[in-house]
KEKE-3310 file (N, C-alpha, C; in steps of 0.2 Angstrom, whole numbers, plus 5000, padded with zeros to 4 digits):
npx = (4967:4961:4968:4981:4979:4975:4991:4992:4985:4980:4973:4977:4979:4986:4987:4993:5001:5011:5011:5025:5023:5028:5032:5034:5024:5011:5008:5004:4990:4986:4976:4973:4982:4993:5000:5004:5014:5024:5037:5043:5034:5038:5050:5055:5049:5032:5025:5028:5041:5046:5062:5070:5081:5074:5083:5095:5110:5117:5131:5130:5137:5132:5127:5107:5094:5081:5066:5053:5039:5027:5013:5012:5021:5020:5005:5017:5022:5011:5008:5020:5018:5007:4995:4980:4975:4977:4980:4981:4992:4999:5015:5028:5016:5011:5014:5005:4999:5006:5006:5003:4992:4976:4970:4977:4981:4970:4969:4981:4975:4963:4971:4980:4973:4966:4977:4980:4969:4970:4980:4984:4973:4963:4969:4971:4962:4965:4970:4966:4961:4966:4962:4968:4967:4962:4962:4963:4953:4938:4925:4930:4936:4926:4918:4929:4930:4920:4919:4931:4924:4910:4914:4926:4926:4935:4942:4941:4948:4962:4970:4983:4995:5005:5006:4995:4990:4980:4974:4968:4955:4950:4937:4934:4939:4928:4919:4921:4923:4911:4905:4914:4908:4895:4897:4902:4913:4933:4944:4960:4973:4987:5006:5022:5039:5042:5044:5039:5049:5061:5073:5080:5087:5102:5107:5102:5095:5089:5077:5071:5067:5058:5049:5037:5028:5028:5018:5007:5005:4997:4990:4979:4978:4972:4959:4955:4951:4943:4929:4925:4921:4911:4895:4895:4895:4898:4908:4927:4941:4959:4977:4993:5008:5014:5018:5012:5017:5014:5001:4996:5001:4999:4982:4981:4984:4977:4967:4965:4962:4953:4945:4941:4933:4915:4904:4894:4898:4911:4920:4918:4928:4945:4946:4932:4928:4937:4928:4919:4925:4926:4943:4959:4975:4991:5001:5016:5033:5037:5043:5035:5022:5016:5013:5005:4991:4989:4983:4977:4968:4968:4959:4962:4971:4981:4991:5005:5014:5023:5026:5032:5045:5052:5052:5056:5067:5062:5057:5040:5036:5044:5043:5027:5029:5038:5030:5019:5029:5030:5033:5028:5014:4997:4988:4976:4975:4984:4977:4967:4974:4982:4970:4955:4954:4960:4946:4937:4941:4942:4929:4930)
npy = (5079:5091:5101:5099:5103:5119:5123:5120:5128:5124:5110:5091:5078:5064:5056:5043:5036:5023:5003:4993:4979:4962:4946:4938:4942:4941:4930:4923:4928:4918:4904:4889:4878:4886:4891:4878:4876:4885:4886:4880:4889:4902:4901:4907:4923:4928:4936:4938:4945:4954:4957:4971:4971:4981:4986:4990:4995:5011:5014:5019:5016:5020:5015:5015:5021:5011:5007:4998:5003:5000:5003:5013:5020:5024:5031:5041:5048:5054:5062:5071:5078:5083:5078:5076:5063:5048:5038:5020:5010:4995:4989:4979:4971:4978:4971:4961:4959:4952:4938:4921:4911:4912:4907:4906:4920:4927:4920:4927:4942:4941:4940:4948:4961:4958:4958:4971:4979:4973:4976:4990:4998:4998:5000:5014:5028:5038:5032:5023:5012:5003:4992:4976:4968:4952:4953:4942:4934:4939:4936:4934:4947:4954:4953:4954:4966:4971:4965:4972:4985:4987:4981:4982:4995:5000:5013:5009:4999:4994:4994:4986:4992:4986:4971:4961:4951:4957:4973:4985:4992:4984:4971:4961:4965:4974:4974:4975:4991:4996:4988:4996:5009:5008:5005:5016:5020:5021:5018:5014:5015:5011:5011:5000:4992:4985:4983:4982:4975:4978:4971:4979:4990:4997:5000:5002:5017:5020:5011:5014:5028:5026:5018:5018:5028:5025:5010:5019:5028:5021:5013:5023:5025:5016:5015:5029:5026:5015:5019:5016:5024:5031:5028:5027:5036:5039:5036:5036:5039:5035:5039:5033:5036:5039:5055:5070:5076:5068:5068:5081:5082:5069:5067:5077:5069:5061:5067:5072:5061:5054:5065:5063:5053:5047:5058:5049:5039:5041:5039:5045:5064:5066:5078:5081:5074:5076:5089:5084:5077:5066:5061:5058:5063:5057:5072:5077:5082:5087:5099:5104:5106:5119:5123:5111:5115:5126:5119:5106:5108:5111:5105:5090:5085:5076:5076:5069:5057:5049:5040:5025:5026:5037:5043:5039:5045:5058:5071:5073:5086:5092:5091:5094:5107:5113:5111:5121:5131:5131:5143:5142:5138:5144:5150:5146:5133:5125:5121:5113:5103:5099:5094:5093:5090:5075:5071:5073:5061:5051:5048:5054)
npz = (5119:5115:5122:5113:5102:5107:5106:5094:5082:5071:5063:5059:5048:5046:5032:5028:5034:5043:5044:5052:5051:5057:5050:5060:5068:5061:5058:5070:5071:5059:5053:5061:5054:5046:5058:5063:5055:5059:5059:5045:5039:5041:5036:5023:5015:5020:5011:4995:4987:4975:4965:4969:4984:4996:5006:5001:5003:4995:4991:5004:5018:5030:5050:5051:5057:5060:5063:5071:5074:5090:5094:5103:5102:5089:5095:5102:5092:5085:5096:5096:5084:5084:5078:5072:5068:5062:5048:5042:5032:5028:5025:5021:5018:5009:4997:4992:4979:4973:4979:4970:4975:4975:4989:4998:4997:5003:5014:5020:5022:5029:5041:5043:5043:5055:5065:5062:5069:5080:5088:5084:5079:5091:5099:5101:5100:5089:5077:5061:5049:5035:5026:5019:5006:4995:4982:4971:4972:4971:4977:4990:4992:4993:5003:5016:5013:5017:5030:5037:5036:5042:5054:5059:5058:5049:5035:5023:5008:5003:4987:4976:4968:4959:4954:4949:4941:4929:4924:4935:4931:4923:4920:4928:4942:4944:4954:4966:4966:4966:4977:4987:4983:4986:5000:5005:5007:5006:4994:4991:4980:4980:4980:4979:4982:4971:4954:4936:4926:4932:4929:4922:4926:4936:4947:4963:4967:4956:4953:4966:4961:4953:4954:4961:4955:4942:4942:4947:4938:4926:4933:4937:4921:4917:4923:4921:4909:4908:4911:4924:4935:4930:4933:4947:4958:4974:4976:4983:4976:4979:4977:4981:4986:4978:4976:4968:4958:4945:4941:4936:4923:4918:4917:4908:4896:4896:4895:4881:4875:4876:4872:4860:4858:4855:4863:4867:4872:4879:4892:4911:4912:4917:4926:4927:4937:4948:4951:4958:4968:4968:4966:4973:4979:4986:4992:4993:4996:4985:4972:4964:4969:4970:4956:4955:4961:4954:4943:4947:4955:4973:4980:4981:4985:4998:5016:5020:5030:5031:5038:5045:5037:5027:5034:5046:5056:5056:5063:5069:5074:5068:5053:5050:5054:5044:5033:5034:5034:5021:5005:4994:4994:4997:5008:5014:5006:5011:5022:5018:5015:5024:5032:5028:5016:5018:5030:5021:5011:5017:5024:5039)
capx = (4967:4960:4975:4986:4975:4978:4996:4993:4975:4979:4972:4981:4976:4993:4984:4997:5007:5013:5013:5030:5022:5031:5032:5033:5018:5006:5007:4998:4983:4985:4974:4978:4983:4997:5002:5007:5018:5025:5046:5042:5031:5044:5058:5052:5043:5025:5023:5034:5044:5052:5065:5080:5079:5072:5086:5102:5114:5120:5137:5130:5137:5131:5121:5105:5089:5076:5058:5048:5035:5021:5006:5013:5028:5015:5005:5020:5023:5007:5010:5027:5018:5001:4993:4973:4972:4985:4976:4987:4994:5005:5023:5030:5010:5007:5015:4999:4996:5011:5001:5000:4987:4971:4967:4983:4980:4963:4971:4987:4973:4963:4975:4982:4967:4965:4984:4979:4965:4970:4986:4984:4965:4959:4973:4972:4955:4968:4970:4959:4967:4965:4960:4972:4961:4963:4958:4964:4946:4934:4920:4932:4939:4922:4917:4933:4930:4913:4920:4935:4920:4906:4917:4932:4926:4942:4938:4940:4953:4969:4968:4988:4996:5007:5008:4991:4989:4976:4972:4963:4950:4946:4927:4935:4938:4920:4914:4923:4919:4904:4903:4914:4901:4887:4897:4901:4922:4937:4947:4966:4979:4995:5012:5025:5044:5042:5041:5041:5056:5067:5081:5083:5092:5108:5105:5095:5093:5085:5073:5068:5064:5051:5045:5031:5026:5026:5013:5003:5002:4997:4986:4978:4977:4967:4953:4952:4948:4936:4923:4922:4916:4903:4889:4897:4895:4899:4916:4932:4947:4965:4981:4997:5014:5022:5017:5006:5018:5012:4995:4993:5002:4996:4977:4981:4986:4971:4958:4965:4962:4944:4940:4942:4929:4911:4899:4889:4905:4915:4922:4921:4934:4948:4943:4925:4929:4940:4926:4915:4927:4930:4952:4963:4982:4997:5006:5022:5037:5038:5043:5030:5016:5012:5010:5001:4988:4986:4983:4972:4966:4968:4954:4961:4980:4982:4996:5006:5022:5022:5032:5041:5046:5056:5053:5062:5072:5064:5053:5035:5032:5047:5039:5021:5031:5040:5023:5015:5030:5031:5030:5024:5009:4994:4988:4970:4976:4988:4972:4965:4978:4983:4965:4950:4954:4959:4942:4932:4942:4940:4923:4932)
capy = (5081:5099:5104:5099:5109:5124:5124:5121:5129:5119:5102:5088:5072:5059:5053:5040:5032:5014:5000:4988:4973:4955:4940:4935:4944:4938:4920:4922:4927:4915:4898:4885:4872:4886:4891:4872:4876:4890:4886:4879:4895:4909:4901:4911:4929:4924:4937:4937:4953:4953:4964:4976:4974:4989:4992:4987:5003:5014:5017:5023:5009:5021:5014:5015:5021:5007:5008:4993:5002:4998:5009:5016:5022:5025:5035:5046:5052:5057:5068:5075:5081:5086:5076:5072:5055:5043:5031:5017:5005:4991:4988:4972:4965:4980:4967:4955:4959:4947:4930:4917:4907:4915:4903:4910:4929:4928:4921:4932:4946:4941:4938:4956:4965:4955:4961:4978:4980:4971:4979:4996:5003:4996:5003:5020:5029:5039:5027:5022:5008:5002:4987:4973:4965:4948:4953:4937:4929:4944:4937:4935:4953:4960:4948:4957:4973:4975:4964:4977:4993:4986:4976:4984:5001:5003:5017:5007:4995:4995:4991:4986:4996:4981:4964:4959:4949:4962:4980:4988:4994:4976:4971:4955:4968:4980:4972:4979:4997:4995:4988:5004:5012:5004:5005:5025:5021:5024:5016:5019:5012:5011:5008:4997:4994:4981:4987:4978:4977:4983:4971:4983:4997:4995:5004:5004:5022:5020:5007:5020:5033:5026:5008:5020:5033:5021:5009:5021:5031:5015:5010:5027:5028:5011:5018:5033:5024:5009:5020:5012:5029:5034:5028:5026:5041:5039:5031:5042:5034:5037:5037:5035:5036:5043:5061:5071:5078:5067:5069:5086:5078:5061:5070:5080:5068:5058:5071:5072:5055:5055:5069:5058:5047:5051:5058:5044:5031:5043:5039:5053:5064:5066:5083:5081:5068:5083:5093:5079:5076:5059:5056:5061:5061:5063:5079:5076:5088:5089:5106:5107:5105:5124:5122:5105:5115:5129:5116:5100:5112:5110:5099:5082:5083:5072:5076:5062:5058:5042:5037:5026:5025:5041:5050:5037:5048:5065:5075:5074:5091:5097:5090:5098:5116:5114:5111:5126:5137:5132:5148:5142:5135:5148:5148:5139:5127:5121:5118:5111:5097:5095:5092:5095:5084:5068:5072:5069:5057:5044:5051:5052)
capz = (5112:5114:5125:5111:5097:5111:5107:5087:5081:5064:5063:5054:5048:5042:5026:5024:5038:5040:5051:5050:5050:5052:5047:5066:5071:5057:5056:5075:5069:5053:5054:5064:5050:5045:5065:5064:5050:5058:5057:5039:5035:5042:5033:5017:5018:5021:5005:4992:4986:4969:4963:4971:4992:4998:5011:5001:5002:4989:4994:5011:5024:5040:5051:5051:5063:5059:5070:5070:5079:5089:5094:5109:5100:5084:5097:5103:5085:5085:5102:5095:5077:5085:5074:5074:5066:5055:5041:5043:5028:5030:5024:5018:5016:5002:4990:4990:4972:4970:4980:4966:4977:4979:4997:5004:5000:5006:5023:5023:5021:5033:5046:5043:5048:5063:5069:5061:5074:5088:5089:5083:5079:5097:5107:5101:5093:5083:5071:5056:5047:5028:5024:5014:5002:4993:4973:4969:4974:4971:4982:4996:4992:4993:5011:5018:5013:5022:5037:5038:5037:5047:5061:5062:5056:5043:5033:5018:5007:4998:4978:4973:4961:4956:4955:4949:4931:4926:4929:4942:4928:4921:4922:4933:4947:4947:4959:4972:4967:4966:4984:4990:4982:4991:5008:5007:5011:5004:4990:4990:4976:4985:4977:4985:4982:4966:4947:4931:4921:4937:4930:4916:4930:4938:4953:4968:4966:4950:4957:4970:4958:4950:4955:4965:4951:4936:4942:4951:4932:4924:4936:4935:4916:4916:4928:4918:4902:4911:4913:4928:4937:4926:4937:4954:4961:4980:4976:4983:4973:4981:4973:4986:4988:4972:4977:4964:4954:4939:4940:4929:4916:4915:4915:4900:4892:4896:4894:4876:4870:4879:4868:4854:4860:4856:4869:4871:4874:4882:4901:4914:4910:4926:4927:4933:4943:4952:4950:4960:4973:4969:4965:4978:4980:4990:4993:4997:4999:4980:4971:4961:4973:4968:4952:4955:4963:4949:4938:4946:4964:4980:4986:4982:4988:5004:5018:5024:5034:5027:5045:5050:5031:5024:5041:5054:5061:5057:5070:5066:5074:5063:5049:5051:5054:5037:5027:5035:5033:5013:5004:4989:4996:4999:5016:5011:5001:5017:5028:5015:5010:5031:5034:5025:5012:5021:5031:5017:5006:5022:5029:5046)
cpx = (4966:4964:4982:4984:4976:4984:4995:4986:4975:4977:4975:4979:4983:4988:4986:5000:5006:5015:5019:5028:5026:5029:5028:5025:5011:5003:5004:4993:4980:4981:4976:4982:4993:5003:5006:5013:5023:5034:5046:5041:5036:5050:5057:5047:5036:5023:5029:5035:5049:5058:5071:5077:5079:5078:5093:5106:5117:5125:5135:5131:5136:5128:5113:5099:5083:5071:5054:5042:5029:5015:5007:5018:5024:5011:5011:5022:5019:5007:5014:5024:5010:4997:4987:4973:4978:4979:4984:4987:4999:5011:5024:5023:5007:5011:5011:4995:5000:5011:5000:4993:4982:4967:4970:4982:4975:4966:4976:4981:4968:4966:4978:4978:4967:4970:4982:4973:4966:4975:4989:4977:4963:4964:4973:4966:4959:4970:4966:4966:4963:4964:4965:4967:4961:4961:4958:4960:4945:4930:4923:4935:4933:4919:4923:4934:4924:4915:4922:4929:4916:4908:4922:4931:4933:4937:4937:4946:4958:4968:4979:4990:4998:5006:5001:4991:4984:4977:4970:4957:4946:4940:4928:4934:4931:4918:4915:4924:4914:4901:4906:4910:4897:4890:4899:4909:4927:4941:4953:4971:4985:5001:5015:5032:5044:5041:5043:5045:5063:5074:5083:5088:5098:5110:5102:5092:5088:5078:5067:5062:5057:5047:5037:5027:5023:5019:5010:5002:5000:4991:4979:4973:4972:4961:4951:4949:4944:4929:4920:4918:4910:4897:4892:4899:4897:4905:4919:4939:4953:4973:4989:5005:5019:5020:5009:5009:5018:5005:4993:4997:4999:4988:4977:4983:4979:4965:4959:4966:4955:4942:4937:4935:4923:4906:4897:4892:4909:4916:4919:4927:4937:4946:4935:4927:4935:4936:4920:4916:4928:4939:4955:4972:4988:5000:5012:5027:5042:5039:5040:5022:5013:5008:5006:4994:4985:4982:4977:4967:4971:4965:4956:4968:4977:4990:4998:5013:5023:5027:5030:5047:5051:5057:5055:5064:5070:5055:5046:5034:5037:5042:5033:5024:5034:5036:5022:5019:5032:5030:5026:5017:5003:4990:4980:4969:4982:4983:4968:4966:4979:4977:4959:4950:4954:4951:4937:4935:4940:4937:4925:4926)
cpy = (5089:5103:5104:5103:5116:5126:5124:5120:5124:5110:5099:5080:5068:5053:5045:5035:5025:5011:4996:4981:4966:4950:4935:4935:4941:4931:4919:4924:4926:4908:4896:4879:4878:4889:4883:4870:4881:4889:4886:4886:4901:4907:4905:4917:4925:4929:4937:4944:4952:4958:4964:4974:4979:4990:4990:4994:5005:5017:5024:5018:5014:5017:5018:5015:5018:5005:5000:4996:5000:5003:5012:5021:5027:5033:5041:5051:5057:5066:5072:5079:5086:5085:5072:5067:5054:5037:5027:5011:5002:4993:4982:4969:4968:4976:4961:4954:4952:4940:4927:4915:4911:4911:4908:4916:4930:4926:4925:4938:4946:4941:4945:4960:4964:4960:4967:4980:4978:4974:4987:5001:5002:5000:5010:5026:5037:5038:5026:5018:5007:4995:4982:4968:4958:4948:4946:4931:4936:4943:4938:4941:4957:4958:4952:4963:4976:4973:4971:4984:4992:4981:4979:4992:5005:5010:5015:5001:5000:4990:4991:4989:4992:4976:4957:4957:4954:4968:4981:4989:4989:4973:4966:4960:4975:4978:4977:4988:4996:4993:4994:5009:5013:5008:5014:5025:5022:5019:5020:5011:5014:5007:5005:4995:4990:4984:4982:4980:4977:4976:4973:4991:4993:4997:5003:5009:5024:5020:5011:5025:5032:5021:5013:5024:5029:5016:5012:5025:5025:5011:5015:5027:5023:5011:5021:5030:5019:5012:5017:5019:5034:5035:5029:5034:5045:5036:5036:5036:5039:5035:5039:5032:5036:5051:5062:5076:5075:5066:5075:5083:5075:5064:5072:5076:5064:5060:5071:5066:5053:5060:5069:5052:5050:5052:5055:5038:5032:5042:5045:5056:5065:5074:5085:5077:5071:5086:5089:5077:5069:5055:5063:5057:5063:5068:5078:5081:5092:5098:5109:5107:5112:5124:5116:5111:5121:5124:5109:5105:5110:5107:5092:5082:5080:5076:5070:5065:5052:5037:5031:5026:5028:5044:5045:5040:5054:5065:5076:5082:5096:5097:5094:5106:5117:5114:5118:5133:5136:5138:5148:5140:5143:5146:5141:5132:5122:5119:5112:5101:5093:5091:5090:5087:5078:5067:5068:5063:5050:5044:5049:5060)
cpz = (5111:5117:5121:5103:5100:5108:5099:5085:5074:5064:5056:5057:5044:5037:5024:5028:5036:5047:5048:5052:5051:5051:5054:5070:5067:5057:5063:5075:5061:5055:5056:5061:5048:5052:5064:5062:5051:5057:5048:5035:5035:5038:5026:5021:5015:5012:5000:4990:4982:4968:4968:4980:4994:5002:5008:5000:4998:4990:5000:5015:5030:5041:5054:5058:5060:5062:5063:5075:5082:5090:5099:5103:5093:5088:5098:5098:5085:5090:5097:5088:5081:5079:5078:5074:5060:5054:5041:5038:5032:5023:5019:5013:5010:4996:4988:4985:4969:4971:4974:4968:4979:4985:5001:5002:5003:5014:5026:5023:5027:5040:5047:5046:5054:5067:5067:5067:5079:5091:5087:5084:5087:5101:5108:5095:5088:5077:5066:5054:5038:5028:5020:5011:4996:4985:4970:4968:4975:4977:4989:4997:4995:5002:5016:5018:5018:5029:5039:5040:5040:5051:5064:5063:5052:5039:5025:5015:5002:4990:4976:4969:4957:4959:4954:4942:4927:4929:4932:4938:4925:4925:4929:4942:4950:4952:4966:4971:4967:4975:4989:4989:4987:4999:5009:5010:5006:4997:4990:4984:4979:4981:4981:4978:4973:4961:4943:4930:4924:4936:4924:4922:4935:4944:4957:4968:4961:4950:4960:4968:4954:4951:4960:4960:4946:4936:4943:4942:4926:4925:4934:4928:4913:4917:4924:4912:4904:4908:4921:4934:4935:4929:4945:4959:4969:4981:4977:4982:4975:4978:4977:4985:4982:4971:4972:4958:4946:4937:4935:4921:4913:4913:4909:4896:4891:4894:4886:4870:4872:4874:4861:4852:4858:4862:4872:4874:4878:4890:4903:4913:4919:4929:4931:4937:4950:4954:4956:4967:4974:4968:4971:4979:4984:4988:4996:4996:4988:4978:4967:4963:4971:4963:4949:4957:4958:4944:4939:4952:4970:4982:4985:4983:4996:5008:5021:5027:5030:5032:5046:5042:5030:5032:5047:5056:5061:5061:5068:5067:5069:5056:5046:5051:5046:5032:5029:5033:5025:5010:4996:4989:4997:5006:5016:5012:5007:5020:5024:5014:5016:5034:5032:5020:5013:5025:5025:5011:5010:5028:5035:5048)
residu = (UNK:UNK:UNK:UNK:UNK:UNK:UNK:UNK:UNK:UNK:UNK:UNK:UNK:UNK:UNK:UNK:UNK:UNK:UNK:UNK:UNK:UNK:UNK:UNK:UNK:UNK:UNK:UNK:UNK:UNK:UNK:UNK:UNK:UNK:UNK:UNK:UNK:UNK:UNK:UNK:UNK:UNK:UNK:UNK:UNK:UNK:UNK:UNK:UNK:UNK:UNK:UNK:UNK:UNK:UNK:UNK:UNK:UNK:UNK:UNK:UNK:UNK:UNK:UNK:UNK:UNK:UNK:UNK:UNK:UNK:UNK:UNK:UNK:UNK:UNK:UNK:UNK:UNK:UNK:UNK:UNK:UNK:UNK:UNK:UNK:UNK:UNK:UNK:UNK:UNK:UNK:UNK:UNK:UNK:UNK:UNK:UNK:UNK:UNK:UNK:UNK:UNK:UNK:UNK:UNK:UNK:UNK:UNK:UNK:UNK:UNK:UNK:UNK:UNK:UNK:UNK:UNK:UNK:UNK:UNK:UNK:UNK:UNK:UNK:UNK:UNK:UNK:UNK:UNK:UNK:UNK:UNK:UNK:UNK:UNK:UNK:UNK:UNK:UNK:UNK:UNK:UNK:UNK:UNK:UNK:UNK:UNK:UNK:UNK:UNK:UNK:UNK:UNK:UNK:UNK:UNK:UNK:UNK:UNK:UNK:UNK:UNK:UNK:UNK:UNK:UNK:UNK:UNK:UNK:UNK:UNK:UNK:UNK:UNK:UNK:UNK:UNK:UNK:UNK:UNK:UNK:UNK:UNK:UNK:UNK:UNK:UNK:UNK:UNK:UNK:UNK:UNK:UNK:UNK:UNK:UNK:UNK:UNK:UNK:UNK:UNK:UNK:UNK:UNK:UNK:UNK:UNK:UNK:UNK:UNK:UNK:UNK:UNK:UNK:UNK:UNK:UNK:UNK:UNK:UNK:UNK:UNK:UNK:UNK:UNK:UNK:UNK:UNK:UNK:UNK:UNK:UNK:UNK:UNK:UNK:UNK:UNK:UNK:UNK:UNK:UNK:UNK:UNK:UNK:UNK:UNK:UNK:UNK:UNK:UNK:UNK:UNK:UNK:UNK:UNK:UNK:UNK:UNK:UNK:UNK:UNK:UNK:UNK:UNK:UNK:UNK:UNK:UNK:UNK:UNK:UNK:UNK:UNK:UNK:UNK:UNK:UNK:UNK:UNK:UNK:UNK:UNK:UNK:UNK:UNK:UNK:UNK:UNK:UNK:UNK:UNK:UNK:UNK:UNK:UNK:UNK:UNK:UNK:UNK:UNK:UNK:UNK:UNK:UNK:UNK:UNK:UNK:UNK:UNK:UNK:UNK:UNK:UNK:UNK:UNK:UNK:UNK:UNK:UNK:UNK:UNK:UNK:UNK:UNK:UNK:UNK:UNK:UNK:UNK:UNK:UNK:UNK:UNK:UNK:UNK:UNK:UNK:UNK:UNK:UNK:UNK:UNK:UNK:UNK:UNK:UNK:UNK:UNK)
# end
């Protein structure tokens, strides 16, 4: 690793990556009651997935470069970008918001891990993984979350953006702040391909554009009015894969209905909680990343690749030279968002 820091003095952290997960892979480290059932269980996805299919073509019939990788292929990415470390969500299994049965997402959730450990984290100490979490059963959300931190060493869990009968800031879910709290790990809200409403658009394109942004401000703006950060001070809440160009927005709008509120009732507003170091967000290749950082800082932007996803086919080390050579960026404020901040949002 210091031989490839030689060649690039800038360290960089992949905020964001993704493993392809399947179907196939999972259900061997499922029970043995549904192992028995495996023809049965494969004939349907083990999670369910509402809405538009992510890979239906928009009058593009090329073919297509689609990586199911593993950790070997996972590590050479790494090589080719000269990247320190990838935080790693899954794929398919971020739709576990959408489990009716709270038994089964407890087993799909555990079962993930396992494959997320045995088959990534262990093979290559670049790795850190995220945890998939079964909310649908708190107790066994919170039993899963500390297994994942003190067994696996994850650096924390995944909170759904969609697909949950409630919100994320509903008293039903405190608990599991409260024990990220306690344990000193990460909290990331993660969007995934599904949106309400989506057969109000006519397009896949549509779909796209906002099935990641809408829940994730939503999700967001529920948290802010909880209060649920008020006491919890060691919490680092994450907010991933609809960039961060509606984060200044959405705040202002928020700060201005908080101030409404009196003193003694009022949430934290998102501003301290900036101020604090607790919300954090991707940075992605958006065109307003400048003036995203006028406006919320620099310290709580995250960089990702967000591979094998958007960047299947593109060069990580391209990648990494194209953030550096931004010109709207200040030089800082790139170290910052490549490394610094991942750093601390997922006390690596």
């Amino acid at each position: 690793m210091e031989k490839r820091r030689a060649k690039n003095s800038t360290r960089i952290i992949d905020s964001d990556g993704h493993v392809r997960e399947t179907d196939e892979q999972i259900i061997e480290y499922m029970s043995v009651g549904y192992r028995a059932r495996r023809k049965a269980m494969l004939y349907f996805p083990l999670v369910p997935h509402h809405g538009w299919h992510r890979s239906i073509p928009q009058n593009d019939f090329r073919e297509q470069d689609f990586r199911v990788p593993n950790w070997r292929e996972w590590a050479e990415k790494l090589d080719e970008g000269e990247i320190e470390l990838a935080v790693l969500y899954p794929t398919r299994f971020m739709h576990i918001g959408q489990v009716g049965s709270p038994q089964y997402a407890v087993e799909l959730c555990h079962a993930y891990n396992d494959f997320l450990h045995d088959q990534f984290l262990k093979q290559d100490h670049r790795f850190r993984g995220m945890a998939l979490l079964p909310l649908q059963d708190v107790p066994a959300a919170l039993q899963e979350l500390r297994r994942a931190v003190e067994v696996y060493h994850m650096a924390g869990g995944i909170l759904p953006a969609e697909g949950l009968p409630l919100p994320l800031g509903h008293p039903l879910y405190r608990p599991i702040f409260e024990e990220a709290d306690r344990l000193g790990c990460a909290l990331s809200v993660h969007s995934c391909t599904s949106l309400r409403d989506n057969d109000r658009f006519l397009q896949p394109n549509e779909v796209a554009t906002l099935a990641h942004v809408i829940p994730q401000m939503r999700q967001f703006t529920n948290i802010m009015f909880s209060g649920l950060l008020n006491e919890l001070k060691n919490l680092r809440l994450g907010f991933l894969e609809a960039g961060c160009g509606w984060v200044p927005y959405l705040i202002s709008k928020i700060e201005e209905r908080l101030e409404r509120i009196p003193p003694g009732e009022r949430p934290v507003l998102p501003s301290e909680l900036l101020a604090r170091k607790q919300l954090f967000f991707q940075c992605g290749e958006e065109m307003t990343t400048g003036r995203d950082i006028e406006l919320i800082g620099d310290g709580c932007l995250l960089w990702a690749s967000d591979f094998p996803h958007e960047a299947t086919k593109t060069d990580l080390k391209e990648l990494v030279k194209d953030f550096f050579a931004r010109k709207d960026l200040p030089g800082d404020s790139k170290i910052k968002i490549a490394y610094d901040n991942a750093k601390q949002f997922y006390a690596l």
